[in-house]
C-alpha positions in Angstrom: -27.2 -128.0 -149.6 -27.1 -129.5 -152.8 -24.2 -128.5 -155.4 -26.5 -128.9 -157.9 -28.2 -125.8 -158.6 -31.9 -125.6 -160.0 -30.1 -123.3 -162.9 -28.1 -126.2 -163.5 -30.8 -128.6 -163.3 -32.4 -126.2 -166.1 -29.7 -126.0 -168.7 -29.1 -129.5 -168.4 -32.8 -130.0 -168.8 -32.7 -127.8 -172.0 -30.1 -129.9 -173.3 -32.0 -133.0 -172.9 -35.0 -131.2 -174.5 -32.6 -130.2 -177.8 -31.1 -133.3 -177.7 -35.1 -134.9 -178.3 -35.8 -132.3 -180.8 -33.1 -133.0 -182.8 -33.6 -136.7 -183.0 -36.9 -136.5 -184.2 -35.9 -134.2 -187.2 -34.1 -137.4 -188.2 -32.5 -140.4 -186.6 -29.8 -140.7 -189.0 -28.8 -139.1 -192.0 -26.1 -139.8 -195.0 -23.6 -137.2 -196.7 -21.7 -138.8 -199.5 -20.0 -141.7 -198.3 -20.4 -140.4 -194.4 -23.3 -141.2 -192.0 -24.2 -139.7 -188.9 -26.6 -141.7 -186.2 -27.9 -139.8 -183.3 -28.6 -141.2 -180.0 -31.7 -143.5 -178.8 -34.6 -141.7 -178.4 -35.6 -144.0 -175.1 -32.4 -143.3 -173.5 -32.8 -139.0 -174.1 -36.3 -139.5 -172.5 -35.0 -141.3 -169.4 -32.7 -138.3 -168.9 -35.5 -135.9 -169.7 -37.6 -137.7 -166.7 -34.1 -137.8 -164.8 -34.3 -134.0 -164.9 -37.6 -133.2 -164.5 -38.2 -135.0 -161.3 -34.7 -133.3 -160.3 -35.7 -129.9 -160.7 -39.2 -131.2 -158.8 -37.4 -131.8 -156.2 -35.1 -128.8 -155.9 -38.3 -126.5 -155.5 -40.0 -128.6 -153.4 -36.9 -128.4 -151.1 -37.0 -124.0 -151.9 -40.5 -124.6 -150.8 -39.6 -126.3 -147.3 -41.6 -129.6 -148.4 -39.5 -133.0 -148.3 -38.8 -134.6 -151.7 -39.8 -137.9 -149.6 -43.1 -139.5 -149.5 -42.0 -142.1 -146.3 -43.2 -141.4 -143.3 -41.5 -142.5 -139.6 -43.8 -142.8 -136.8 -42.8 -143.4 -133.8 -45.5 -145.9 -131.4 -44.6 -145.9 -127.8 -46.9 -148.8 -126.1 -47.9 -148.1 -122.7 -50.3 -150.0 -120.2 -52.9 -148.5 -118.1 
């Protein structure tokens, strides 16, 4: 069991998603003799993906399916 929770996963989704909307209201702004930058736009999108594919898997484990895509098969050669 994972000790990340999918409600977890969520607010920390959220976050991510805040985090991009505030960024795009303005990269950096100026108060008198102040400035404030916020953070890279790439890097909150990376973490956006992060968490996305995250929660993806988290259901698809609820859901019994494997988060995997490899497949092991096993050949056993015989002559007849």
């Amino acid at each position: 069991m994972s000790i990340i929770t999918k409600e977890r996963v969520r607010e920390h989704l959220e976050a991510w998603l805040n985090a991009e909307l505030a960024v795009t209201t303005g990269q950096s702004y100026s108060i008198g003799s102040r400035q404030l930058t916020r953070a890279n736009i790439s890097e909150i999108r990376k973490q956006i993906d992060y968490w996305e594919n995250r929660l993806k898997a988290l259901e698809l484990q609820d859901q019994g399916k494997k988060t995997s895509k490899r497949r092991i098969v096993g050949i056993i050669p015989r002559d007849f």
